[in-house]
C-alpha positions in Angstrom: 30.5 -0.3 -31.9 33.2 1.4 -29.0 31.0 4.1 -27.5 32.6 7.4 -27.9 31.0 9.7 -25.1 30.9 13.4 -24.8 31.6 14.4 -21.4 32.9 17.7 -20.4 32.1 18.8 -17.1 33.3 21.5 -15.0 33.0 19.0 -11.8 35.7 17.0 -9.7 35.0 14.5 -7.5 37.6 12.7 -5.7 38.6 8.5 -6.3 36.5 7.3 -3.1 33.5 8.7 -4.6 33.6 7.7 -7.8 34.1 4.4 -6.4 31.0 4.7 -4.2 29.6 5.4 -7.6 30.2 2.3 -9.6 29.7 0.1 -6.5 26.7 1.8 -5.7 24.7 2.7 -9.6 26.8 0.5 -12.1 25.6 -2.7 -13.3 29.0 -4.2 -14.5 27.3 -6.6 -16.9 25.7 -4.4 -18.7 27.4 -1.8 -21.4 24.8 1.1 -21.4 25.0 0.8 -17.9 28.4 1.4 -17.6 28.6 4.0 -20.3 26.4 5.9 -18.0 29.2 6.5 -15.4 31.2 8.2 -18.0 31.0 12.1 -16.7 31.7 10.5 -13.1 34.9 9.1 -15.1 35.1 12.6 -16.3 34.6 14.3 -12.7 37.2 12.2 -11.3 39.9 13.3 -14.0 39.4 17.2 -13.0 41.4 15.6 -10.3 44.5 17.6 -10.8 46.2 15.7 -7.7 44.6 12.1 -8.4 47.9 10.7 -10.6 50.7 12.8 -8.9 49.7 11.9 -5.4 50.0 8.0 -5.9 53.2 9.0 -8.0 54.6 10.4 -5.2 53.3 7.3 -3.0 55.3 4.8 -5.4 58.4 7.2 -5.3 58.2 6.7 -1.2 57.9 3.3 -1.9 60.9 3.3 -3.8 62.8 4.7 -0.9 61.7 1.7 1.2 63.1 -0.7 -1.6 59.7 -1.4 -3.1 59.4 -2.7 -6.4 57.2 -0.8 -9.0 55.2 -3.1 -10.7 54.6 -1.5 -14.6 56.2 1.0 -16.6 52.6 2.2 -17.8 49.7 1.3 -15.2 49.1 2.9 -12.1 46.8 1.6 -10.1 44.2 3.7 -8.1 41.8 1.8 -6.3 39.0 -0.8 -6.5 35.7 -2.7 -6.1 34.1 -5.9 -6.7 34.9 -6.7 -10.1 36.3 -3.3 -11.1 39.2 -1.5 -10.6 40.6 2.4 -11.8 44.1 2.6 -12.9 45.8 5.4 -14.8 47.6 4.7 -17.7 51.1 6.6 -19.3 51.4 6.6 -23.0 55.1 7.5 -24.0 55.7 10.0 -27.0 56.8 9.1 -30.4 60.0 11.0 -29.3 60.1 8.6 -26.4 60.0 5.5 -28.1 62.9 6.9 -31.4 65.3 8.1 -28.2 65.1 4.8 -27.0 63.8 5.9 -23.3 60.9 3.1 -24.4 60.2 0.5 -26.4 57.3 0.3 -27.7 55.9 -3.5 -27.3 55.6 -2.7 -23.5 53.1 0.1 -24.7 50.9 -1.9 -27.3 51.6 0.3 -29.7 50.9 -0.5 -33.7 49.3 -4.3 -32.4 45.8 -4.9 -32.9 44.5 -6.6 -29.9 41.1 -6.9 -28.1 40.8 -7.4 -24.3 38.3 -9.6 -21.8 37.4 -6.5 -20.1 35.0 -4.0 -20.8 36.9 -0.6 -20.3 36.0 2.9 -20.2 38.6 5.6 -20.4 39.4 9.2 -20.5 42.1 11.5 -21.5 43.5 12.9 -18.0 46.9 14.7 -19.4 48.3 15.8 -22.6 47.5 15.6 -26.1 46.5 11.8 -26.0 47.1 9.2 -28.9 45.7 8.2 -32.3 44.1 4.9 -32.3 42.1 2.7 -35.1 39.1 0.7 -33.9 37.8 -2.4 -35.8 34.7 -4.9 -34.2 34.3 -8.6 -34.5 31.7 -11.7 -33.7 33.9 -13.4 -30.8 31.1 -16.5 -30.8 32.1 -17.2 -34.2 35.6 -17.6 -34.1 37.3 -20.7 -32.7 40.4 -18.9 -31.4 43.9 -20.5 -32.8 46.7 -18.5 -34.3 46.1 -18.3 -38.1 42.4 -18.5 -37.8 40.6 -16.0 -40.4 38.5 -13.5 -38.6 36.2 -11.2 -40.6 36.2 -7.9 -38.6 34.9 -4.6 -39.9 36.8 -1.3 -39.6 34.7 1.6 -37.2 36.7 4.6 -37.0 40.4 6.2 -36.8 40.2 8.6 -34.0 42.8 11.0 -32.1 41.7 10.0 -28.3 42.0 13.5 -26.5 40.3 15.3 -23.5 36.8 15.8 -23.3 34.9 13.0 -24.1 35.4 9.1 -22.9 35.3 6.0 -25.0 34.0 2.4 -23.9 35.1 -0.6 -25.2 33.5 -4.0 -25.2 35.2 -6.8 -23.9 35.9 -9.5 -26.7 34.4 -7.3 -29.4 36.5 -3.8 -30.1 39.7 -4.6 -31.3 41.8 -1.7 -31.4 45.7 -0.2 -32.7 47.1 2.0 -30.9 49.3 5.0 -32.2 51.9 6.5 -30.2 51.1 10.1 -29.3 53.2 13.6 -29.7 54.0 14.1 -26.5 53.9 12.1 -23.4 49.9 11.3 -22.4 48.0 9.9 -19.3 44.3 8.2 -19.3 42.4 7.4 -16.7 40.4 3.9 -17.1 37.8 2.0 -15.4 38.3 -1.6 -15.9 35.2 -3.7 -15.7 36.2 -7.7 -14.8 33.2 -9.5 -14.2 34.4 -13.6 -14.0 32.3 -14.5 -17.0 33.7 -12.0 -19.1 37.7 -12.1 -18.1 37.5 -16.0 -18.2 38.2 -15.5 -22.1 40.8 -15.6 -24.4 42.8 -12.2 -25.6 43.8 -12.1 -29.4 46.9 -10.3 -31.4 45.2 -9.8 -34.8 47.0 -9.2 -38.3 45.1 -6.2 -40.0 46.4 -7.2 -43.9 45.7 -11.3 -43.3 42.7 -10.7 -41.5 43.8 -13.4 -39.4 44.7 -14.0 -34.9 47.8 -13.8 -35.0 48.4 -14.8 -31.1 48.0 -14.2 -27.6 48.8 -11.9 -25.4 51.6 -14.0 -23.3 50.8 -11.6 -20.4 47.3 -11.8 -20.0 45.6 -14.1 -17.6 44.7 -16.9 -20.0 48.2 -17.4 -21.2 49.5 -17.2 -17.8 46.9 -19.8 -17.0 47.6 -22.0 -19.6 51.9 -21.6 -19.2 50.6 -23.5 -15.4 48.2 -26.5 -17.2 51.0 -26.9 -19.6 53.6 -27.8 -16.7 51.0 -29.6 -14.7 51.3 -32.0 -17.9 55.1 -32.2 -17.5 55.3 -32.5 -13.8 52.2 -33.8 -12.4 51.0 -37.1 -10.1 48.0 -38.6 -9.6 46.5 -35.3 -8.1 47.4 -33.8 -11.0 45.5 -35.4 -13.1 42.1 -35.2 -11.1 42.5 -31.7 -11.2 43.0 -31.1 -15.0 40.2 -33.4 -15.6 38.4 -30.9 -13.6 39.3 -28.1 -15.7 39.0 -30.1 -18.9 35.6 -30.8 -18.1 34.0 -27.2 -16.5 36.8 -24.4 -17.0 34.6 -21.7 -18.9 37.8 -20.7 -21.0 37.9 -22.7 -24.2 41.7 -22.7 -24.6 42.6 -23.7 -20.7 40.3 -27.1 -21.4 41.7 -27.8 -24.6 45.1 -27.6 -22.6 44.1 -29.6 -19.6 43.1 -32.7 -22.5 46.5 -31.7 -23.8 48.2 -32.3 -20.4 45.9 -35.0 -18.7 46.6 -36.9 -22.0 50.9 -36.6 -21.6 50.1 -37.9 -18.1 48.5 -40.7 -19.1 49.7 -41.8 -22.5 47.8 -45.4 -22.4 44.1 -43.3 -21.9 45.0 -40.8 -24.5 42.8 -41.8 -27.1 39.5 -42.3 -24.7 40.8 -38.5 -22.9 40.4 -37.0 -26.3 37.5 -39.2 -27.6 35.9 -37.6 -24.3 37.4 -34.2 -25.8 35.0 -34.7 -28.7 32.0 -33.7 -27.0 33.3 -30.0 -25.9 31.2 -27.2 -26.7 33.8 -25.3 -28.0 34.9 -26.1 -31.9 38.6 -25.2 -30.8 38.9 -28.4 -28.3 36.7 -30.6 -30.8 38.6 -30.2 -34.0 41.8 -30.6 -32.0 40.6 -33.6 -30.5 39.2 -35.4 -34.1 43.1 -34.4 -34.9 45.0 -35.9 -32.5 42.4 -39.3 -32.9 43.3 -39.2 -36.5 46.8 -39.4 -36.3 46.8 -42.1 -33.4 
């Protein structure tokens, strides 16, 4: 299940160190591993001046005409496959004054992440948030797919203790809290792991609702989707490629999908090829779009 981590320490270490930390003990593939960085996560958040010195660095920025690129994430610094960011969570009040709304927050949407994540509470009373687990291996991955996930714990995430969770396997809601809250996280992205789908999940129909449309694999997919509108013979090579050895499940299925609008007179041997896919998700489309030829 999510690790929740007591960690209170009197300690502060500043962000280059932890850093030097992670790059230095952590093995980012492995959970226990990572857990074990958690009162370095805990150090770094005595910090007092960690969050309000790079707020005052975007606010120079913004004198300069830069553009600030989230409501929520802050970013902090980074190492090879891992990165520290700090995360706002508006208030309830927020979100009824309309000041935010709350689908740029997550809030109340049960979603999972290709990441492994470990965060802390840095500033105020933090939020609520109800944590389910689930077999990723044994789902295919469309909306409307039945997923049998078991419920772990409803917990109010405040100071003093961190919690991990594992990439493709805590889903999570998230409940806004009382008063305006910041978390610091570190985000674990080893290429393996991120190469995977993200899921929206309905609670009551026990079902995936969608995906993410900002996360990397929809972003990914939105560009294999236009190769297949606007592509030449170079096109078609390089969706072949992906359809054949892209680790993401949903990005091959989509590259048969676009290599086969390319070439309309192959379609039936590109998905008869698409029929020997490891991944149930391409295979059952493929049998589908063969049986209605």
């Amino acid at each position: 299940m999510a690790l929740t981590i007591p960690c209170t320490t009197s300690r502060s270490i500043g962000l280059e160190e932890f850093i030097d930390h992670v790059r230095r003990e952590v093995d980012l593939r492995d959970v226990d591993s990572i857990a074990e960085a958690a009162p370095m996560l805990a150090a770094l958040a005595n910090d007092r001046d960690l969050v309000v010195n790079q707020l005052n660095r975007q606010m120079k920025g913004i004198f300069k005409g830069a553009t600030v690129a989230s409501a929520q994430v802050i970013f902090l610094g980074e190492g090879k496959n891992f990165y520290v960011r700090a995360n706002a969570w508006p208030s309830t009040a927020d979100i009824a004054a309309g000041r935010v709304y709350q689908d740029q927050f997550s809030y109340n949407v049960a979603h999972d992440h290709n990441y492994h994540f470990m965060t802390v509470g840095y500033f105020g009373p933090g939020y609520v948030t109800e944590i389910y687990e689930y077999e990723h291996d044994k789902v295919e991955g469309y909306p409307g797919e039945p997923v049998d996930f078991r419920f772990l714990e409803r917990t109010h995430f405040a100071s003093g203790r961190a919690m991990l969770y594992r990439a493709s396997r805590d889903l999570h809601v998230q409940y806004p809290p009382e008063d305006l809250s910041i978390t610091l996280n570190l985000m674990v992205e080893t290429p393996e792991v991120r190469s995977r789908d993200q899921y929206f999940f309905d609670l009551e129909r026990r079902t995936i609702t969608n995906y993410p449309a900002e996360s990397d694999g929809s972003r990914r997919v939105n560009v294999v989707t236009m190769a297949g509108l606007a592509g030449n013979s170079e096109t078609c090579q390089l969706l072949t490629d992906l359809a054949l050895r892209h680790p993401c499940r949903r990005t091959r299925l989509t590259a048969y999908e676009s290599l086969a609008k390319l070439l309309p007179d192959d379609a039936a041997r590109i998905w008869e090829r698409a029929t020997a896919d490891a991944s149930p998700l391409v295979v059952n489309q493929a049998h589908a779009r063969l049986s209605v030829r």
